[in-house]
Every structure is written in C-alpha cells, then in structure tokens.
C-alpha positions in Angstrom: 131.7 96.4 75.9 128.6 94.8 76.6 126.7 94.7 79.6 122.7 95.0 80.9 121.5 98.0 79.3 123.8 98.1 76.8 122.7 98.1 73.1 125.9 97.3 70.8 123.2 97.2 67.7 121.9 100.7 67.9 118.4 98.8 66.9 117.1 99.9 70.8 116.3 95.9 71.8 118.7 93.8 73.8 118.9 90.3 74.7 118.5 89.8 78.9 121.5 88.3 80.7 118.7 86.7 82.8 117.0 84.8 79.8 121.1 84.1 77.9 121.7 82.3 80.9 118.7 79.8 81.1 119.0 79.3 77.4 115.9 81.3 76.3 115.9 83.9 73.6 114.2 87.1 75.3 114.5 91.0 73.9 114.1 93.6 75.9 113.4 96.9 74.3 115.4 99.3 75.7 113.9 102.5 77.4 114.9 106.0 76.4 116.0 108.2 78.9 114.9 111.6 77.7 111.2 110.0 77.0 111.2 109.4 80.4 112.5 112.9 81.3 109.8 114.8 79.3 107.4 112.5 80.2 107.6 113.1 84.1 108.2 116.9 83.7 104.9 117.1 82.0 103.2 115.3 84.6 104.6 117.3 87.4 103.5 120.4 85.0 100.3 119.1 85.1 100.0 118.6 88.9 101.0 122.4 89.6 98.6 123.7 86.7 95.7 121.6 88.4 97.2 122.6 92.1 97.6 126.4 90.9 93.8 126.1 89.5 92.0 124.5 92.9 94.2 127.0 94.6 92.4 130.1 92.7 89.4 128.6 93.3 90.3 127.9 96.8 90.8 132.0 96.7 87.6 132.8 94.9 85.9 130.8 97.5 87.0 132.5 100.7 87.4 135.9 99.4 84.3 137.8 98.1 85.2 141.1 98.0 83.1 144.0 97.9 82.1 143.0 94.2 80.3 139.8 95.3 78.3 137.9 93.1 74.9 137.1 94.2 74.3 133.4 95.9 72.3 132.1 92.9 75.1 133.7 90.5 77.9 132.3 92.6 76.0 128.8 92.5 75.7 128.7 89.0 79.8 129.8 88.3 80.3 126.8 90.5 78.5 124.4 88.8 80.1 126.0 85.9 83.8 125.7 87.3 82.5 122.2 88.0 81.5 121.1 84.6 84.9 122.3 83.2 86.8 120.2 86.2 84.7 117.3 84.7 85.5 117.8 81.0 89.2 118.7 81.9 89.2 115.2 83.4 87.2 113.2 81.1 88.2 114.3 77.8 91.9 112.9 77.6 90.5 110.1 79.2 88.1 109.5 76.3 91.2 110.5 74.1 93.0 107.9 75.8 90.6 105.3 75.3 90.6 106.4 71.3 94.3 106.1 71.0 94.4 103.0 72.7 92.2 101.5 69.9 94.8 102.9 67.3 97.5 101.6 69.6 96.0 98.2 69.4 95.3 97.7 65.9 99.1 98.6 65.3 100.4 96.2 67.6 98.4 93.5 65.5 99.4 94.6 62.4 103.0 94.4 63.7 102.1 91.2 66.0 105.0 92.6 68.0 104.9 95.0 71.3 106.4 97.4 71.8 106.3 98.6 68.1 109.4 98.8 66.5 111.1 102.3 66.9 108.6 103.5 70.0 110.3 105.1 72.6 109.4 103.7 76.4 109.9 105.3 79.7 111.5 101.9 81.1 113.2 98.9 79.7 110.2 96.4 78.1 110.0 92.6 77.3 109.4 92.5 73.5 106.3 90.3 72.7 105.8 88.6 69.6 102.8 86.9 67.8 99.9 85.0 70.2 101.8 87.3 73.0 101.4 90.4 70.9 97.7 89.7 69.7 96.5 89.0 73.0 97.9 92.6 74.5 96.2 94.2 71.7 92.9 92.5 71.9 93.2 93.5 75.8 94.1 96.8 75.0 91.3 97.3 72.7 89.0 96.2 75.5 90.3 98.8 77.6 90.5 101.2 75.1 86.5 101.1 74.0 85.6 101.1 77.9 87.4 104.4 78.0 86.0 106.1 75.7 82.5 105.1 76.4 83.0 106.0 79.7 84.4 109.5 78.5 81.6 110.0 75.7 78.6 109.1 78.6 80.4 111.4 80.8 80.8 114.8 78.5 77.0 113.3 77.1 76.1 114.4 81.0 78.3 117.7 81.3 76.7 118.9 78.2 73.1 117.7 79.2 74.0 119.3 82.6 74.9 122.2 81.1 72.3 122.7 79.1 69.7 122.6 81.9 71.7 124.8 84.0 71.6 127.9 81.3 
C-alpha cells in the first residue's frame, strides 16, 4: 500500500509524490499525530490557566471587600502581580531563545533538519547540508535575540523590583 502519508519504512521520512513525479529526490519527514495532540492540549491548557489567572485578578480588582487593602498597598500588589505577568512571559521566552541555540548547533552537527528521530506536529521537507547549515545559522540568530531580549527584560523586573521593596 503506499500512498501520501504513508511510511512503508517505519524510518518516519517519505519521498513526495509531488517531487517522484518531476524527477527530484525530496523527503518529507513525517509528522506524528499524538505530538501534535499533546502539543495543542497544552497550549489550550495554557490559555485557560492565563484566562483563569487575569480572571482572578479581574475579581480582585472589582471586589474589595470589607478587608481592603490600603491604596498604596494595593498599588504595590499590583506592580507586584505585574512583575510576575512579565517574568511568566519572558522567561520561556529567554528559554526558548537558549534552546534554540542547542537546537541549532544539533542541526549542524547532523547538517540535516529535522533531526533524525524528532517528532513534528506536521509533515516537514527534510533539509540536508548548505540547506541545513543555513537554518541553523538562522536559528542561532534568532535564538541569541531571544534570550537577550529575555535576560534585559527579567535584568528590569528584578531592578524594578528591587526599587519597588
């Protein structure tokens, strides 16, 4: 039986009926479906948390109560809740940006992307020597702007926080 999609190897790459057809030799790394699966149910776990998190806040807000905080006090649990909003946001970005370094100094080493035995959320052209090189050298790039980017941002949370204490 073969087919698009269909890997007869077990080795997860495929050749593309588009590419058999016009006589080039083009692999397509096959995507694995419960990788995808786990991948989108942690993002949509991640968009409740955050929702269920601005929602409290949204609560805290509009409901003071009879034990109310004083204005300053109040102020300075916002910044506070603030900060943490920032560093929730900036640190897996600054962890991206880390991997993504790692990431590209594999995919030199292999001079092939994707890696072989990686698991993708979708179907992926495979990419072999200059190809290869030049992802990772553009990954890399991206990779250091990220987690400068992260490391000047949680510099300025913690600076902030400091002055704010």
């Amino acid at each position: 039986m073969s087919g698009r999609g269909f890997d007869e190897s077990g080795t997860g790459v495929l050749d593309s009926p588009a590419s058999q057809s016009s006589g080039a030799h083009m692999q397509v790394h096959r995507a694995d479906p419960t990788y995808r699966r786990r991948m989108l149910a942690l993002l949509a776990l991640s968009a409740v948390a955050g929702a269920a998190l601005l929602g409290g806040l949204q609560y805290w807000l509009s409901h003071p109560g009879e034990d109310a905080l004083h204005p300053l006090t109040t102020l300075q649990w916002l910044y506070i809740v603030f900060l943490g909003a920032v560093i929730a946001l900036v640190l897996p970005l600054a962890l991206l940006g880390l991997w993504l370094l790692r990431y590209a100094d594999a995919i030199e080493r292999e001079r092939r992307y994707p890696l072989p035995g990686e698991r993708t959320a979708r179907d992926v052209a495979v990419r072999e020597g200059q190809q290869a090189t030049a992802l990772a050298r553009r990954l890399r790039g991206l990779g250091a702007l990220l987690w400068v980017l992260g490391a000047i941002l949680i510099g300025w949370c913690a600076w902030t926080g400091w002055h704010l204490g």
